[in-house]
VMD Tcl script that draws the C-alpha trace (Angstrom):
set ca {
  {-2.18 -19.65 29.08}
  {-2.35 -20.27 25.59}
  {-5.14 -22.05 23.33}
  {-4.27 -24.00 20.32}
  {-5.51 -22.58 17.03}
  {-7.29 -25.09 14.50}
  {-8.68 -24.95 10.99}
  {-8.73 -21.23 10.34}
  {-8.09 -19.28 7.84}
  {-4.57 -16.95 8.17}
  {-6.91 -14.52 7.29}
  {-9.26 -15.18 10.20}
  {-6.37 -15.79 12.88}
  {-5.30 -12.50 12.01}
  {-8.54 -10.41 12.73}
  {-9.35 -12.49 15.69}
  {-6.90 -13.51 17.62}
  {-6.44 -16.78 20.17}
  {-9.61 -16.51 21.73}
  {-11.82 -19.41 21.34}
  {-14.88 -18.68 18.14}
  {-18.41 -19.83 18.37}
  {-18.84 -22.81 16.15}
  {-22.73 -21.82 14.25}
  {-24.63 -23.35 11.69}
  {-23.89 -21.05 8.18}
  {-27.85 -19.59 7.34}
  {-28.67 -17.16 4.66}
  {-29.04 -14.36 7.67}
  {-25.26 -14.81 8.63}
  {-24.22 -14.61 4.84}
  {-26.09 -11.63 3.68}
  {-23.89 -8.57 3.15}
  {-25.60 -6.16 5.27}
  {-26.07 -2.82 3.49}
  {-25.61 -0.24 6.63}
  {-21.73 0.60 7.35}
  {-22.73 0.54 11.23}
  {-25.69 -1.37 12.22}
  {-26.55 1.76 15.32}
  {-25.54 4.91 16.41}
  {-25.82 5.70 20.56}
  {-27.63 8.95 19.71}
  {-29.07 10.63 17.17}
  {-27.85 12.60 14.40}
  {-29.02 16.05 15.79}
  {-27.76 15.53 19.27}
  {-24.09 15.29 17.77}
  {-21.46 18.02 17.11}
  {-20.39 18.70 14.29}
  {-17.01 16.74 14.91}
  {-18.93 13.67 15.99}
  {-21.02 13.39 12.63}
  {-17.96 13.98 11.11}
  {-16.17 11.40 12.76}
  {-19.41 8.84 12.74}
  {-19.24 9.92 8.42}
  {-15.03 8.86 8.53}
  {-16.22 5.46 10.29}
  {-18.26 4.80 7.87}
  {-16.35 5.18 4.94}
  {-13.83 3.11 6.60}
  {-16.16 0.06 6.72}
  {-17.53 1.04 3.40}
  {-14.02 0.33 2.22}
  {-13.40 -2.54 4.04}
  {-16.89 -4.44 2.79}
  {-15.94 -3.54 -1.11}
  {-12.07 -4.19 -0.58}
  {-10.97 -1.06 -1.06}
  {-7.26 -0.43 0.15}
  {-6.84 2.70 -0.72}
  {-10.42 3.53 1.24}
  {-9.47 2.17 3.88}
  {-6.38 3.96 3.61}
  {-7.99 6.87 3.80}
  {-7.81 9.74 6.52}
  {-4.84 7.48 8.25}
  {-1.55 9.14 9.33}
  {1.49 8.05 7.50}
  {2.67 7.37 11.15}
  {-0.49 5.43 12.46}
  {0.49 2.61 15.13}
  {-2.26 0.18 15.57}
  {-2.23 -2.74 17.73}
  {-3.82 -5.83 16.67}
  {-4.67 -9.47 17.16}
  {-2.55 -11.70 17.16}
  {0.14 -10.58 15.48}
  {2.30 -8.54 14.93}
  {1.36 -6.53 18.76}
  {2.41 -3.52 16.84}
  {2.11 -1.78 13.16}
  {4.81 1.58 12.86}
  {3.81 3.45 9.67}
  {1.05 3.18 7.30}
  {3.03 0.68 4.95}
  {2.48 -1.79 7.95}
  {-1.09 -0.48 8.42}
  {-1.70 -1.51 4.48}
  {0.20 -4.95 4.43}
  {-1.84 -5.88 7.44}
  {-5.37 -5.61 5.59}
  {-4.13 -7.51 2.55}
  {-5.18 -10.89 4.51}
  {-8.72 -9.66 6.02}
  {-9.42 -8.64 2.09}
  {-9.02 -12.04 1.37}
  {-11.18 -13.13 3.68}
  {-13.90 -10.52 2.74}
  {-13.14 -11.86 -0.79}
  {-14.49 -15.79 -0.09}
  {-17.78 -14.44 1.54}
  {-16.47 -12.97 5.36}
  {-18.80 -10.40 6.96}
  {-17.80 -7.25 8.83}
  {-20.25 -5.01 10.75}
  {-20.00 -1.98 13.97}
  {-22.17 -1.42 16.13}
  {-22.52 0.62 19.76}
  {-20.49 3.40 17.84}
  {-19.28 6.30 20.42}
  {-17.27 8.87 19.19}
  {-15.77 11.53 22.09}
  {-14.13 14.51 20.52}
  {-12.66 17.17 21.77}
  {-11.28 20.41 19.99}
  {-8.23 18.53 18.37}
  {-8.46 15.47 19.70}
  {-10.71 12.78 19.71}
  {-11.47 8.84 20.26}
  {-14.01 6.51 19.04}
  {-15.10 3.49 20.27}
  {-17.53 0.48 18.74}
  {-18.29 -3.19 19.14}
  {-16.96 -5.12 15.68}
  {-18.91 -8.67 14.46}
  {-17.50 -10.70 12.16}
  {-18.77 -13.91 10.38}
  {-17.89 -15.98 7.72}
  {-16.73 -19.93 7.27}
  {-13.85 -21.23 8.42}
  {-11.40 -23.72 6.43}
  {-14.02 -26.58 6.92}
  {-17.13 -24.62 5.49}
  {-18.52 -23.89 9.31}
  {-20.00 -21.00 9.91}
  {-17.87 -18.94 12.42}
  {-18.64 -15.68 14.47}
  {-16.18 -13.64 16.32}
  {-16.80 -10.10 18.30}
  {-14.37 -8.18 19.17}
  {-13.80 -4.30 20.27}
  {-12.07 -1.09 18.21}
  {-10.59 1.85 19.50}
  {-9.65 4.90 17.39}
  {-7.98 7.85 18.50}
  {-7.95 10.84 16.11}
  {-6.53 14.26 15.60}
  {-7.41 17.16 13.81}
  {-4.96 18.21 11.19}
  {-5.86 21.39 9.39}
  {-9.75 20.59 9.79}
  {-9.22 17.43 9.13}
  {-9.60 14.22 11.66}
  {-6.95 12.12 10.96}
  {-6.44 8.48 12.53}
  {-3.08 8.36 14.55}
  {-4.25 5.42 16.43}
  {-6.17 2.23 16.24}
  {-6.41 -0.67 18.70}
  {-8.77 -3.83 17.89}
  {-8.35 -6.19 20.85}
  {-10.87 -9.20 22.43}
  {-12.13 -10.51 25.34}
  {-9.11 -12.93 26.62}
  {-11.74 -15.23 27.39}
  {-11.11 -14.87 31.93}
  {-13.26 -13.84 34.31}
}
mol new
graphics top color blue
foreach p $ca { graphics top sphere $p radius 0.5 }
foreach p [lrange $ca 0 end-1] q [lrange $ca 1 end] { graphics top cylinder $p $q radius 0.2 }
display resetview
């Protein structure tokens, strides 16, 4: 079943997908840049591995980026062959050329005032291996100055390249809105 899309930004259909978006009153709250990368961490800092903080650090760089519009941040620790699947389109991005032309609209968006924020941030890591998971909110105003809010959910699965964690993999996805 499919749901008709109306007054929003490319930028906006992009991140968030066809599922429906709470219509809210814009407040001063709701526009504030918030000044934490991720707004909570499951546990604390010294019941995490070394890999985890290191991980939780990546994470937050990568929203660091993402707030100040920094491409090349956000490039960042990203395999040259990352696939990511996103909403709505395309399903699929091959390579990191597709990873990069697929931010250049969200920027925007960021640009004229949008909001980005984590929170419930898990990271699972194994020796080489490992996978993150976290809850993403997003605000801003759509095309007709509304305030809108969307949440949605991230997935990152990482490797260790010569000490390094690397992103190979990352899936942002929503609720479709069934029960």
């Amino acid at each position: 079943m499919s749901r008709k899309i109306e007054n929003r930004p490319a930028a906006w259909v992009r991140f968030d997908g066809i599922s429906e978006i709470k219509q809210i009153k814009a407040n001063a709250k709701m526009n504030k840049k918030s000044t934490s990368a991720i707004k909570s961490y499951p546990v604390t800092a010294s019941h995490r591995s070394k890999d985890d903080t290191n991980i939780h650090k990546l994470i937050e760089s990568w929203i660091r980026a993402i707030r100040t519009e920094n491409l090349d941040g956000i490039l960042a620790n990203h395999s040259s062959d990352i696939l990511m699947f996103d909403l709505p389109g395309p399903v699929q991005s091959k390579g990191i050329d597709a990873y990069k032309r697929s931010w250049l609209p969200f920027l925007d968006w960021i640009r004229n005032g949008g909001g980005f924020d984590l929170s419930e941030v898990t990271v699972t890591a194994g020796d080489d291996v490992a996978f993150a998971t976290a809850l993403i909110h997003c605000r801003g105003t759509d095309a007709n100055g509304k305030g809108v809010v969307t949440e949605g959910r991230l997935t990152i699965g990482l490797r260790k390249i010569d000490g390094q964690w690397i992103v190979m993999h990352e899936h942002h996805s929503e609720p479709s809105g069934t029960t």
